[in-house]
C-alpha positions as CSV (number, residue, x, y, z in Angstrom):
1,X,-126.6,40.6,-21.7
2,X,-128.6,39.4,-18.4
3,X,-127.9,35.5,-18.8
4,X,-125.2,33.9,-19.6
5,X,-126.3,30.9,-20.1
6,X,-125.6,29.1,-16.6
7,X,-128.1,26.7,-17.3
8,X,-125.9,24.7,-19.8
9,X,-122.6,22.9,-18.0
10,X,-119.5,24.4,-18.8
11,X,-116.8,22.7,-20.8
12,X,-115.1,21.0,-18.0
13,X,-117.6,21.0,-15.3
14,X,-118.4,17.8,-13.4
15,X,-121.3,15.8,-14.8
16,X,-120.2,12.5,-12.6
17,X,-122.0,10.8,-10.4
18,X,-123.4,12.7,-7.6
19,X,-123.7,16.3,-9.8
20,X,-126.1,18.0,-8.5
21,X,-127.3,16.3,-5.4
22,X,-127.2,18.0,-1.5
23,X,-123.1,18.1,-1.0
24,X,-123.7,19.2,3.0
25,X,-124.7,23.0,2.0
26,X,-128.2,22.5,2.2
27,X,-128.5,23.8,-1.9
28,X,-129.9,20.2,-3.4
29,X,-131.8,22.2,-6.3
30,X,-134.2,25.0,-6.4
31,X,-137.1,24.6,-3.6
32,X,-140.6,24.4,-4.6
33,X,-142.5,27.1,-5.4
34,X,-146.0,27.5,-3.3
35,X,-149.2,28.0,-5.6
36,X,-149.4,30.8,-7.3
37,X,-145.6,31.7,-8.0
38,X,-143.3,31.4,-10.7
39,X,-139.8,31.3,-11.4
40,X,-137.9,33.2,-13.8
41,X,-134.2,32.9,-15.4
42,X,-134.6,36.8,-16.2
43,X,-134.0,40.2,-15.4
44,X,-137.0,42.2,-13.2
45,X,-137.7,45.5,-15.3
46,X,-136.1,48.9,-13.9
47,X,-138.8,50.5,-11.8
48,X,-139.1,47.0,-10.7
49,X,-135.7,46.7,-9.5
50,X,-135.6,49.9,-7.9
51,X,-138.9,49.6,-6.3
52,X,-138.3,46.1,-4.6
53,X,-134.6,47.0,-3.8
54,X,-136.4,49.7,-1.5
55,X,-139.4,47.8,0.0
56,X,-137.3,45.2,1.3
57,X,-135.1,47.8,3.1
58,X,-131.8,47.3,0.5
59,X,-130.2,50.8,0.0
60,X,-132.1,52.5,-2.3
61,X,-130.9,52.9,-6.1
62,X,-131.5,55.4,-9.2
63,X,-132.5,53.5,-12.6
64,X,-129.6,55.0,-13.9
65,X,-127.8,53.0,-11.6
66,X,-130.1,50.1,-12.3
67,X,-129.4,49.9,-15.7
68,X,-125.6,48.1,-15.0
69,X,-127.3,46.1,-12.5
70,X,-130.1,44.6,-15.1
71,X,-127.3,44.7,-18.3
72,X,-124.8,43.0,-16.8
73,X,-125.0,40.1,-14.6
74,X,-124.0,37.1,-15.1
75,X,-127.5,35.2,-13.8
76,X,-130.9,37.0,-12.7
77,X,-133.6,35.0,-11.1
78,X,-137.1,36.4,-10.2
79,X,-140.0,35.3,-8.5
80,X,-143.6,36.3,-10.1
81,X,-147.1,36.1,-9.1
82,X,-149.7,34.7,-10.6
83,X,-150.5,38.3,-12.1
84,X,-146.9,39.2,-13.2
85,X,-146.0,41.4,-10.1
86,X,-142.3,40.7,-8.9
87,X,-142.3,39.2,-5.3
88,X,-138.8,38.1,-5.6
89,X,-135.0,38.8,-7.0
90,X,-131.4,38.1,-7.2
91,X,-128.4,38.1,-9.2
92,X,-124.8,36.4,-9.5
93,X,-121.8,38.4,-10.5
94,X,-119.2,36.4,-11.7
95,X,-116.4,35.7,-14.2
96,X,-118.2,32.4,-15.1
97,X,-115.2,29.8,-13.6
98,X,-114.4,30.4,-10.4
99,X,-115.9,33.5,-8.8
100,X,-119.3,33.9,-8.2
101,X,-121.3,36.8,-5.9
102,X,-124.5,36.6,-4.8
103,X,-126.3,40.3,-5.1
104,X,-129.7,41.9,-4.8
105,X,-131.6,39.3,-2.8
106,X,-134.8,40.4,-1.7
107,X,-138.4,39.7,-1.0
108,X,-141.4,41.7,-1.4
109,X,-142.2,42.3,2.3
110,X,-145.5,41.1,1.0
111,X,-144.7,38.2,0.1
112,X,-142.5,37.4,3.4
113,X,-142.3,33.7,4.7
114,X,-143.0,31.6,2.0
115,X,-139.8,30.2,0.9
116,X,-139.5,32.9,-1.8
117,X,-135.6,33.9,-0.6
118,X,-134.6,30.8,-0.2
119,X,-135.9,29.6,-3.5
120,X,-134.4,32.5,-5.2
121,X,-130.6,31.5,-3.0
122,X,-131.6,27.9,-3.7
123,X,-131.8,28.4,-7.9
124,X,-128.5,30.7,-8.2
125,X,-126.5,28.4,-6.3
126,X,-127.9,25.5,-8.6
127,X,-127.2,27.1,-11.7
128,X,-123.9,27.8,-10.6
129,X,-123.0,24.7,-9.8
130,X,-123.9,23.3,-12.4
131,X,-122.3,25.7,-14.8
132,X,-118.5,26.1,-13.3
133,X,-115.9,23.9,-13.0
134,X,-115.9,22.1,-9.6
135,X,-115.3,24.3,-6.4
136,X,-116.9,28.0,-7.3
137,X,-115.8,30.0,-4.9
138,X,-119.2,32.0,-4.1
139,X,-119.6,34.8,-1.9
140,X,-122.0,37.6,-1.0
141,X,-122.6,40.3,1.3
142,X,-125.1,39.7,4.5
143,X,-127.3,42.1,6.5
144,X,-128.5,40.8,9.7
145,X,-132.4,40.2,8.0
146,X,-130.7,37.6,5.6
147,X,-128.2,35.9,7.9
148,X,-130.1,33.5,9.1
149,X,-131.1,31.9,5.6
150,X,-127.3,32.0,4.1
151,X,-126.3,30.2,7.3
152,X,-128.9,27.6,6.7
153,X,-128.1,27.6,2.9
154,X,-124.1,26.9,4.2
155,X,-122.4,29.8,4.2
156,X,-119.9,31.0,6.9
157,X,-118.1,34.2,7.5
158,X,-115.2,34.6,5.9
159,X,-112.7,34.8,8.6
160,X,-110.1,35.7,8.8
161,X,-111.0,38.1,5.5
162,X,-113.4,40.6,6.3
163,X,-115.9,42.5,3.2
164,X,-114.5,45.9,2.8
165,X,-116.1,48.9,0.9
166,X,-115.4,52.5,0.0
167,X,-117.9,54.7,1.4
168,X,-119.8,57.0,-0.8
C-alpha cells in the first residue's frame, strides 16, 4: 500500500480551533504550485524513483531496492509537469500516531528554484498533521543542499541525539 490514507483525520486527532493553521513552523498548508505543475498523493513509478533519486545527487538505488520504498510508505507526494514527467518526490515513514520520517526529498535539478521542495516538505507535514494525534514527533535526515529549507520549514538538530547508521 503507498497511502494510508493521511488525508482523513485520525480518530482522536485535533479538529479545534486553530487545526491546521501556521503553529510557528512555517508549515501553514501546502505552497502553491507555479503554472504548469501538479501535485500528486501517489507513488512516482520505479525507473522514476531511481532516476530522480540519482539526478538530484541522493545515493543512488537498484529498483529492487525501490520496490519497498514505492510499497510501503506511509505517504508519497510527487510533483508533475504539465506532460506527466516527475519534477518532484517525497515520502513519510511512519507508524501513523506518533512517529513520522521524512525520506526521499528531491527535485529534478531541472526544475530547481521554484518552490517544488518546499511544496513537497510543505504537503507531508500537512497531511501529517492533520492525520495524527496532536504532537507527531517528525524527523528526517539532512544533507547540506536541503538544510537550509528544513530550517526554514522549522526543524532543528536534534541535539543532544545524533542520526546514526550502519555503514554498508
Amino acid at each position: 500500500m503507498t497511502d494510508r490514507d493521511p488525508d482523513s483525520p485520525a480518530a482522536g486527532a485535533d479538529d479545534g480551533p486553530g487545526a491546521g493553521a501556521d503553529d510557528g513552523r512555517g508549515a501553514a498548508g501546502p505552497a502553491a504550485l507555479p503554472d504548469g505543475y501538479r501535485l500528486e498523493h501517489a507513488a512516482p513509478r520505479s525507473e522514476e524513483y531511481v532516476r530522480l533519486r540519482e539526478i538530484a545527487g541522493l545515493s543512488p538505488r537498484t529498483p529492487e531496492q525501490a520496490v519497498g520504498a514505492l510499497e510501503n510508505s506511509w505517504a508519497w507526494t510527487t510533483i508533475r509537469t504539465a506532460d506527466g514527467g516527475l519534477a518532484a518526490m517525497g515520502r513519510t515513514l511512519g507508524d501513523g500516531t506518533w512517529y513520522f520520517h521524512l525520506a526521499d526529498i528531491a527535485t529534478d535539478p531541472d526544475h530547481q528554484r521554484r518552490g517544488l521542495g518546499r511544496a513537497v516538505m510543505e504537503d507531508l507535514i500537512d497531511r501529517i498533521e492533520r492525520a495524527a494525534p496532536p504532537h507527531p514527533y517528525i524527523t528526517l535526515l539532512a544533507d547540506p543542499p536541503g538544510q537550509r529549507l528544513y530550517r526554514s520549514l522549522g526543524f532543528i538538530d536534534s541535539d543532544p541525539s545524533l542520526g546514526m547508521r550502519l555503514p554498508s
